[in-house]
DSSP file (Angstrom, degrees, kcal/mol; ACC not computed):
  #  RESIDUE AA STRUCTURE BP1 BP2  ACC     N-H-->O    O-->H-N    N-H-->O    O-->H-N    TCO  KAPPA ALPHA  PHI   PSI    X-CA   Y-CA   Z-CA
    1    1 A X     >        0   0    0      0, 0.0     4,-0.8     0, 0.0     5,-0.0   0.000 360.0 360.0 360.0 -39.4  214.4  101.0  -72.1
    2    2 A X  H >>  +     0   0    0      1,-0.2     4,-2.9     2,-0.2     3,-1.0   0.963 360.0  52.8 -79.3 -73.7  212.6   97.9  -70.7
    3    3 A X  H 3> S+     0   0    0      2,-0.2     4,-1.9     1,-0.2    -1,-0.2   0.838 113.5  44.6 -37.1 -34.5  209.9  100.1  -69.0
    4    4 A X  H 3> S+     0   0    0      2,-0.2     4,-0.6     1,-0.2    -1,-0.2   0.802 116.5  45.8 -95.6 -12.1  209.1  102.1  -72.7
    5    5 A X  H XX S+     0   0    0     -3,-1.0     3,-0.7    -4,-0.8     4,-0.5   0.918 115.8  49.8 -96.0 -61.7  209.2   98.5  -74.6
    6    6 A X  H 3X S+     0   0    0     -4,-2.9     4,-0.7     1,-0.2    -2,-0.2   0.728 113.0  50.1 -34.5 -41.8  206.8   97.3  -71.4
    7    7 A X  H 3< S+     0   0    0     -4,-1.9    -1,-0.2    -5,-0.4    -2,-0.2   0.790 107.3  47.3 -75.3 -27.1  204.8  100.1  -72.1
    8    8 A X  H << S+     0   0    0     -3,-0.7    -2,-0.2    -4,-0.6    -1,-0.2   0.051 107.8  55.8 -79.2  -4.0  204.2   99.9  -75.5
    9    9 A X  H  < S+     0   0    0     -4,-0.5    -2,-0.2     2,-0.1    -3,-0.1   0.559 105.6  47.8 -97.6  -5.1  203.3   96.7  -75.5
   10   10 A X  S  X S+     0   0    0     -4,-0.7     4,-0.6     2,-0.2    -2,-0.2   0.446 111.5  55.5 -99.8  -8.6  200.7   96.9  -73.0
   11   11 A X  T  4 S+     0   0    0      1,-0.2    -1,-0.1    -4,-0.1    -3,-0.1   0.134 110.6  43.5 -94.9  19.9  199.3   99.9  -75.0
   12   12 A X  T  4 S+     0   0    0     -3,-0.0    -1,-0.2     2,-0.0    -2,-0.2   0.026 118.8  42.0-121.7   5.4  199.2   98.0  -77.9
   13   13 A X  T >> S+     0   0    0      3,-0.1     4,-2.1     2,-0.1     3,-2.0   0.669  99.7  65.7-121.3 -69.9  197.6   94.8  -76.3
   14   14 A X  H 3X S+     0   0    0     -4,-0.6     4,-1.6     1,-0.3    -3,-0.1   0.670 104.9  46.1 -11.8 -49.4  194.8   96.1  -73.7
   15   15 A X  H 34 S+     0   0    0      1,-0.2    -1,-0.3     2,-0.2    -2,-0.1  -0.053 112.4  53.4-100.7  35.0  192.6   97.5  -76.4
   16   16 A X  H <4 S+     0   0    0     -3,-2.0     7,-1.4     3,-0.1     8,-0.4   0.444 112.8  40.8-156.6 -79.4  193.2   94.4  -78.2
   17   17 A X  H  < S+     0   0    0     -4,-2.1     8,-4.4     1,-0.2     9,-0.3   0.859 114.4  52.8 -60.0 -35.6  192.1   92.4  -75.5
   18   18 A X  S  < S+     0   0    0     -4,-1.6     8,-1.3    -5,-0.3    -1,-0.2   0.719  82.1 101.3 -45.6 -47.3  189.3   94.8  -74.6
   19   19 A X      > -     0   0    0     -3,-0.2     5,-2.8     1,-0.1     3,-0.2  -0.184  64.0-149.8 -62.8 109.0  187.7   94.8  -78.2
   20   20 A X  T   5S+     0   0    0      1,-0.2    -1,-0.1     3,-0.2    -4,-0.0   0.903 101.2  55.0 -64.2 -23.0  184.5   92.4  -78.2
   21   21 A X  T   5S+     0   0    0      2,-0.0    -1,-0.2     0, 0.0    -5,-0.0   0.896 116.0  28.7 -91.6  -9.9  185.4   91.9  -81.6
   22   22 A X  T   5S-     0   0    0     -3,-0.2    -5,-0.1    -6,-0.1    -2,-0.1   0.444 141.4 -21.0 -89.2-114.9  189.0   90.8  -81.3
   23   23 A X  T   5S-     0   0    0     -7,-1.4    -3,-0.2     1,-0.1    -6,-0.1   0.759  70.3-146.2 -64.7 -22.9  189.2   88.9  -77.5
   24   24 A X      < +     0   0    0     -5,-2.8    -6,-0.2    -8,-0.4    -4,-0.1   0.783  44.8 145.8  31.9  54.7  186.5   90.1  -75.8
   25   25 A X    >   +     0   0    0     -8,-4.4     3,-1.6     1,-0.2     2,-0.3   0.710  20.1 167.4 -84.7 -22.7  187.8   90.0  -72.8
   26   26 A X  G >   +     0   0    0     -8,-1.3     3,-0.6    -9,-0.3    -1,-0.2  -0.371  62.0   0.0 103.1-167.6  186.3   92.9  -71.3
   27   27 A X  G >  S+     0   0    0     -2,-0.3     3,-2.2     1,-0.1     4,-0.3   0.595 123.8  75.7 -75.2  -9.3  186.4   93.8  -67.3
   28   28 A X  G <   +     0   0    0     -3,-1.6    -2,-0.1     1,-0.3    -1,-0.1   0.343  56.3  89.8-116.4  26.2  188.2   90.8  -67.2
   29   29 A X  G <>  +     0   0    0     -3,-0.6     4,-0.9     1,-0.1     3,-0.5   0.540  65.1  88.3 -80.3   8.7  191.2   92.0  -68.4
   30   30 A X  H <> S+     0   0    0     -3,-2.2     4,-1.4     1,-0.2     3,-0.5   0.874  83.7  67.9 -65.1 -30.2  191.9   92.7  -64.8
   31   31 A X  H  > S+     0   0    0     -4,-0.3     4,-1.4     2,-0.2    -1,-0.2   0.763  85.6  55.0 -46.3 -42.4  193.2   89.2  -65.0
   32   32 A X  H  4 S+     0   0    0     -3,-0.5     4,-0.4     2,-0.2    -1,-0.2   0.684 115.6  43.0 -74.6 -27.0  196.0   89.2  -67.1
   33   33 A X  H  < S+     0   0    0     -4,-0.9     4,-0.3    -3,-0.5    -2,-0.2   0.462 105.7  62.6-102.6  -0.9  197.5   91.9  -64.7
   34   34 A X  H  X S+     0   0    0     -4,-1.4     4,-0.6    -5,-0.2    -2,-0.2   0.899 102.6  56.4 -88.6 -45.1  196.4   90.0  -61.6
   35   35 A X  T  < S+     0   0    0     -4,-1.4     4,-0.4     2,-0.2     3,-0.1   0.652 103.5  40.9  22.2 -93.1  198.6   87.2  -62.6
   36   36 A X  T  > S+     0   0    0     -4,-0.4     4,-1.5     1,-0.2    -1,-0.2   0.467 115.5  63.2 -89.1 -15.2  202.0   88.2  -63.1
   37   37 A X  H  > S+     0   0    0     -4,-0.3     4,-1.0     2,-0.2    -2,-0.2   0.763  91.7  60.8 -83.0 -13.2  201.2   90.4  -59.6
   38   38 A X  H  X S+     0   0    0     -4,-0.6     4,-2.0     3,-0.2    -1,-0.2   0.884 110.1  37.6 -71.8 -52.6  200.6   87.7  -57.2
   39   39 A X  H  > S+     0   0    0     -4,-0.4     4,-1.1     2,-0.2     5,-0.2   0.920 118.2  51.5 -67.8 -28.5  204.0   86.1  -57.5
   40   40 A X  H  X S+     0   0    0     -4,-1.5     4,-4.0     1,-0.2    -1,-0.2   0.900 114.1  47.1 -70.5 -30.4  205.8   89.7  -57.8
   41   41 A X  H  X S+     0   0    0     -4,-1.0     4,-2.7     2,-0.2     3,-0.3   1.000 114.3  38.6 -78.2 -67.6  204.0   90.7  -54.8
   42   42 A X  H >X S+     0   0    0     -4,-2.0     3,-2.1     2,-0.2     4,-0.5   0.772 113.8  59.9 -18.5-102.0  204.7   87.3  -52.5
   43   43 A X  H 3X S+     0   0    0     -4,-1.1     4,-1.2     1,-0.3    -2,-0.2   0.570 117.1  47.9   7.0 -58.3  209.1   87.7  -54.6
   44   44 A X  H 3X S+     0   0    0     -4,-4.0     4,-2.4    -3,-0.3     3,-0.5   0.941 101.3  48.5 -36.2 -80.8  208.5   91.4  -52.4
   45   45 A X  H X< S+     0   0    0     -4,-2.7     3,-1.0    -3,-2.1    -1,-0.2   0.991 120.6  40.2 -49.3 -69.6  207.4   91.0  -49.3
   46   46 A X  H 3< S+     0   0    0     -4,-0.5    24,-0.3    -5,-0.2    -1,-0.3   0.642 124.0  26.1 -70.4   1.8  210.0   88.5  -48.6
   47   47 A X  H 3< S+     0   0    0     -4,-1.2     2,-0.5    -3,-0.5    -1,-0.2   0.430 102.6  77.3-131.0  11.6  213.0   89.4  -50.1
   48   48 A X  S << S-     0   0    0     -4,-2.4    -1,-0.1    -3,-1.0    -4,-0.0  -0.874  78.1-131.4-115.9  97.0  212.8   93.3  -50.4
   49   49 A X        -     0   0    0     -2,-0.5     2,-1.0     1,-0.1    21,-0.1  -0.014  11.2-111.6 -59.0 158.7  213.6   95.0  -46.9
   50   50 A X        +     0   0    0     19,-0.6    -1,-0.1    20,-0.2     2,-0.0  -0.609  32.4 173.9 -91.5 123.3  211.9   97.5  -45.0
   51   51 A X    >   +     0   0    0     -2,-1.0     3,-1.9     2,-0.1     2,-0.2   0.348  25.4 137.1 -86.7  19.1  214.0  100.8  -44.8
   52   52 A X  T 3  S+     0   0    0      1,-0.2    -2,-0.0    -2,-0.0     0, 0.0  -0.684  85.4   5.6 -84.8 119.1  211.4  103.5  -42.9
   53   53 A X  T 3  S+     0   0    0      1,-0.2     2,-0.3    -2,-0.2    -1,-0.2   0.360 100.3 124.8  94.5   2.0  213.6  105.3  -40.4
   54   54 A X    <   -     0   0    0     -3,-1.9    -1,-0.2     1,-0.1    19,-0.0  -0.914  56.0-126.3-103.3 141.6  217.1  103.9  -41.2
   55   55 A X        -     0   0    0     -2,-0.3     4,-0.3     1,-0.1    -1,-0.1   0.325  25.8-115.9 -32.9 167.5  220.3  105.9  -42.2
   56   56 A X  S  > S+     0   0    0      2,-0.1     4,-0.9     3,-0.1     5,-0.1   0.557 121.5  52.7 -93.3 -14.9  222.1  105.1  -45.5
   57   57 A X  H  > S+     0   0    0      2,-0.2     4,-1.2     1,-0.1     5,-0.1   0.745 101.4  54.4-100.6 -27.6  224.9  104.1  -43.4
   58   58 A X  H  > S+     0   0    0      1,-0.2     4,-1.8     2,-0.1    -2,-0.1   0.782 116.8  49.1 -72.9  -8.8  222.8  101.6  -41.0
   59   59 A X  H  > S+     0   0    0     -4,-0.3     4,-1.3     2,-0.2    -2,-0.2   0.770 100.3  50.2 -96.2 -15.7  221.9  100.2  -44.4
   60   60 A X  H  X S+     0   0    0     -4,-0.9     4,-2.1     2,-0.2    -1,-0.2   0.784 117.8  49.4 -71.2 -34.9  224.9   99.8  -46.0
   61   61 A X  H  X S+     0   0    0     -4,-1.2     4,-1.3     2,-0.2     3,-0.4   0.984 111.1  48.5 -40.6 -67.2  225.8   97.9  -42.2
   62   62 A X  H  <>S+     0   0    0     -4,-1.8     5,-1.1     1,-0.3     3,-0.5   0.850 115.6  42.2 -85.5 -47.9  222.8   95.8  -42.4
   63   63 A X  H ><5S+     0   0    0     -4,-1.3     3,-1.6     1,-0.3    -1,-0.3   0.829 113.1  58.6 -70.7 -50.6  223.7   94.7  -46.4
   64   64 A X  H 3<5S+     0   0    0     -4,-2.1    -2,-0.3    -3,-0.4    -1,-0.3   0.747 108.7  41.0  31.6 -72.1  227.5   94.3  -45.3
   65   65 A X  T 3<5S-     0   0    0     -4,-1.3     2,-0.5    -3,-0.5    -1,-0.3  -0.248 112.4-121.4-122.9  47.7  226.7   91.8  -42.7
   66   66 A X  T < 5 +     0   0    0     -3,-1.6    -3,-0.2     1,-0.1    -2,-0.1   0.207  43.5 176.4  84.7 -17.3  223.9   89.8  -45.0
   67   67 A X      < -     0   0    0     -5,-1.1    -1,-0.1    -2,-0.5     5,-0.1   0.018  35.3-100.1 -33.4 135.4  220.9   90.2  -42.7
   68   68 A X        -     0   0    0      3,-0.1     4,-0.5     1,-0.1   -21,-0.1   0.002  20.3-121.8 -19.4 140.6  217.8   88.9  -43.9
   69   69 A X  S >  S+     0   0    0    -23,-0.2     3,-1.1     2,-0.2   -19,-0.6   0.961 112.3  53.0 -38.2 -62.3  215.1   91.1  -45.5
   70   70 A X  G >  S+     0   0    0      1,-0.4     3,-1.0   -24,-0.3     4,-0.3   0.839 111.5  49.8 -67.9 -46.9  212.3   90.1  -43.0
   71   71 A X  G >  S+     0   0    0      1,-0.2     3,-1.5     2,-0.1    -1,-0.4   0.745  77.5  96.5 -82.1 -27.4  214.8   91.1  -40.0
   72   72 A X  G X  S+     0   0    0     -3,-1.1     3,-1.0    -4,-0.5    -1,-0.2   0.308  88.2  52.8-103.1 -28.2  216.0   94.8  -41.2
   73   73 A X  G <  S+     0   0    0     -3,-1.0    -1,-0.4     1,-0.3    -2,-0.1   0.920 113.3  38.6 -93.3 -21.9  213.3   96.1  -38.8
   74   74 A X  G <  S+     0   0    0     -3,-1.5    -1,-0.3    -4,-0.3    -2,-0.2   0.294  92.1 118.7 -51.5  -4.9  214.4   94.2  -35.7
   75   75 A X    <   -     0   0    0     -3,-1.0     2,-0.6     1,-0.1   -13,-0.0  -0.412  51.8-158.2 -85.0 143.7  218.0   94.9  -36.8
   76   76 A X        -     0   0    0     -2,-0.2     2,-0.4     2,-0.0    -1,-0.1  -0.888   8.9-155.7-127.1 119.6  220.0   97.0  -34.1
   77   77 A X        -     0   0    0     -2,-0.6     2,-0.8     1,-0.1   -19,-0.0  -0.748  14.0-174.8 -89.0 135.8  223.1   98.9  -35.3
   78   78 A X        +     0   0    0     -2,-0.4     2,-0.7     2,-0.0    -1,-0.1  -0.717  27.2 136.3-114.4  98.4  225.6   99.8  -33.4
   79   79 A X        -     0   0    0     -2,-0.8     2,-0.7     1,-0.0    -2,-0.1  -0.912  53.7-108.3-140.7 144.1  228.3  102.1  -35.3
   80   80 A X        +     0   0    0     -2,-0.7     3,-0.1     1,-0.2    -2,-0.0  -0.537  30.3 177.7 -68.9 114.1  230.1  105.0  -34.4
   81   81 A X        -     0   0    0     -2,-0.7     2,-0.3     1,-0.3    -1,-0.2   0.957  61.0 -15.4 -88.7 -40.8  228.9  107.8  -36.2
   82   82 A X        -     0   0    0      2,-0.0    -1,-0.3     0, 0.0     2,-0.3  -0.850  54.4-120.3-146.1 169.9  231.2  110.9  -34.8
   83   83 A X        -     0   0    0     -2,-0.3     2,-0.3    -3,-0.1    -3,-0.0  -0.886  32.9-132.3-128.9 112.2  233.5  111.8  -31.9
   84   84 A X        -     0   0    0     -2,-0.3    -2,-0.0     1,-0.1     0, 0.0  -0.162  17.7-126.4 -44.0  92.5  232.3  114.7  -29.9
   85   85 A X        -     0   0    0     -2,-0.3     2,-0.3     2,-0.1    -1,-0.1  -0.190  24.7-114.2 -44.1 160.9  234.9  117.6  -29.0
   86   86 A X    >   -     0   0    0      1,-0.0     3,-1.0     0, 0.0     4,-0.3  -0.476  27.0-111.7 -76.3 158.3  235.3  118.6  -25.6
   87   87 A X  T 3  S+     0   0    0     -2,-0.3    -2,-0.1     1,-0.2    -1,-0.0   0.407 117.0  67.9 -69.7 -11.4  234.2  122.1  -24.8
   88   88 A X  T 3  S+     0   0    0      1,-0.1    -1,-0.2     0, 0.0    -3,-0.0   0.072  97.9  51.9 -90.4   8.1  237.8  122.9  -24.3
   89   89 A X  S <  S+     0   0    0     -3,-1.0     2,-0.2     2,-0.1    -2,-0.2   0.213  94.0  98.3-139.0 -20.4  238.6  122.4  -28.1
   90   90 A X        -     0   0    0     -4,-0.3     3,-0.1     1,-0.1    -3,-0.0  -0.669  69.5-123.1-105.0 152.5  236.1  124.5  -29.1
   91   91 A X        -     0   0    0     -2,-0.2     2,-0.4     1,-0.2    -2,-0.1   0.055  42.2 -82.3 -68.7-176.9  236.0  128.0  -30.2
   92   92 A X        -     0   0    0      1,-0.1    -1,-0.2     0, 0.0     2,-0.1  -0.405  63.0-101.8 -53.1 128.0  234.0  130.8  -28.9
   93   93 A X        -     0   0    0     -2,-0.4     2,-0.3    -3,-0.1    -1,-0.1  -0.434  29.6-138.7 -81.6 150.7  230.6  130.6  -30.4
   94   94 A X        -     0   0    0     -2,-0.1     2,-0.8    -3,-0.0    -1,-0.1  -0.761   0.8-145.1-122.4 135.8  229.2  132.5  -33.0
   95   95 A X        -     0   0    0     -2,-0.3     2,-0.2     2,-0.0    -2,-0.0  -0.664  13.0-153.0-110.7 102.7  226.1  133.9  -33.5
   96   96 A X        +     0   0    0     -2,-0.8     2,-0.5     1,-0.0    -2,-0.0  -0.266  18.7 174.4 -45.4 106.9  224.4  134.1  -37.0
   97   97 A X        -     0   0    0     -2,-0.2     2,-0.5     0, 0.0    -1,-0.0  -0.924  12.9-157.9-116.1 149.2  222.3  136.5  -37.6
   98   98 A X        -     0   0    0     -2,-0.5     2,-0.1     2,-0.0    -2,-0.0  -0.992   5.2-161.6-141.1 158.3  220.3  137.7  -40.7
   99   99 A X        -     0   0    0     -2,-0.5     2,-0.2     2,-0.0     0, 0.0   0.214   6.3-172.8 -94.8 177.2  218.9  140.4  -41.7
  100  100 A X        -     0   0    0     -2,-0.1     2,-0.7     0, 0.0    -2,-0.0  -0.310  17.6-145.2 -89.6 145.7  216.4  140.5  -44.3
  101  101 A X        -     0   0    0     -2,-0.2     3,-0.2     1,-0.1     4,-0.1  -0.967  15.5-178.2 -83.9 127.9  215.2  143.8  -45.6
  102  102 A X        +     0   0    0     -2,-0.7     3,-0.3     2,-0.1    -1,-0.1   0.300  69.2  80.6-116.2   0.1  211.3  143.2  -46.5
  103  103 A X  S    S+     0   0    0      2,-0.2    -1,-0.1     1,-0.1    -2,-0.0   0.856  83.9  60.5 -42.9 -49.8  210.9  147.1  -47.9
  104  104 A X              0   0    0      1,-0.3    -1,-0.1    -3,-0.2    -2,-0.1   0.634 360.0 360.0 -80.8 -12.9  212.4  146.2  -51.0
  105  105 A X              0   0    0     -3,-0.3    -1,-0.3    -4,-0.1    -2,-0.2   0.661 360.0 360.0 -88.5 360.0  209.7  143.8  -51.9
């Protein structure tokens, strides 16, 4: 809802601003969106972690025990994911095969 009310109000204000005969702002309506993006962008970097190459479960860890944004890529998880059968537990192995016929197309 917020995004279609945000959108519609910047498509009703831009050509507004644009218009030499209303503001005549111009190229330098780049301004008005350069603005509110400088602080968002700083607010980001430092309080939004990076996640490239982590599990959903090392992140639910990492958010669990509070770490900082800035550290998430220094963070090192140590969690048990599975416990491995012995080879003595397991059945005989199976082999999948398939078939396709490619005639019929």
């Amino acid at each position: 809802m917020s995004n279609t009310a945000a959108t519609c109000l910047v498509a009703q204000l831009v050509p507004i601003l644009i218009n030499p005969s209303n503001a005549n702002l111009g190229a330098k309506v780049a301004f008005v969106f350069f603005a509110p993006s400088v602080p968002s962008s700083i607010y980001m970097y430092f309080c939004f972690p990076g996640m490239k190459g982590r599990s959903y479960l090392e992140l639910e860890t990492m958010f669990q025990r509070g770490s900082p944004a800035r550290s998430f890529s220094n963070f090192k998880c140590e969690i048990e994911v599975a416990t491995i059968a012995k080879d003595d537990d397991l059945e005989k192995p199976v082999a999948i095969v398939f078939d396709e016929d490619l005639s019929k197309v």
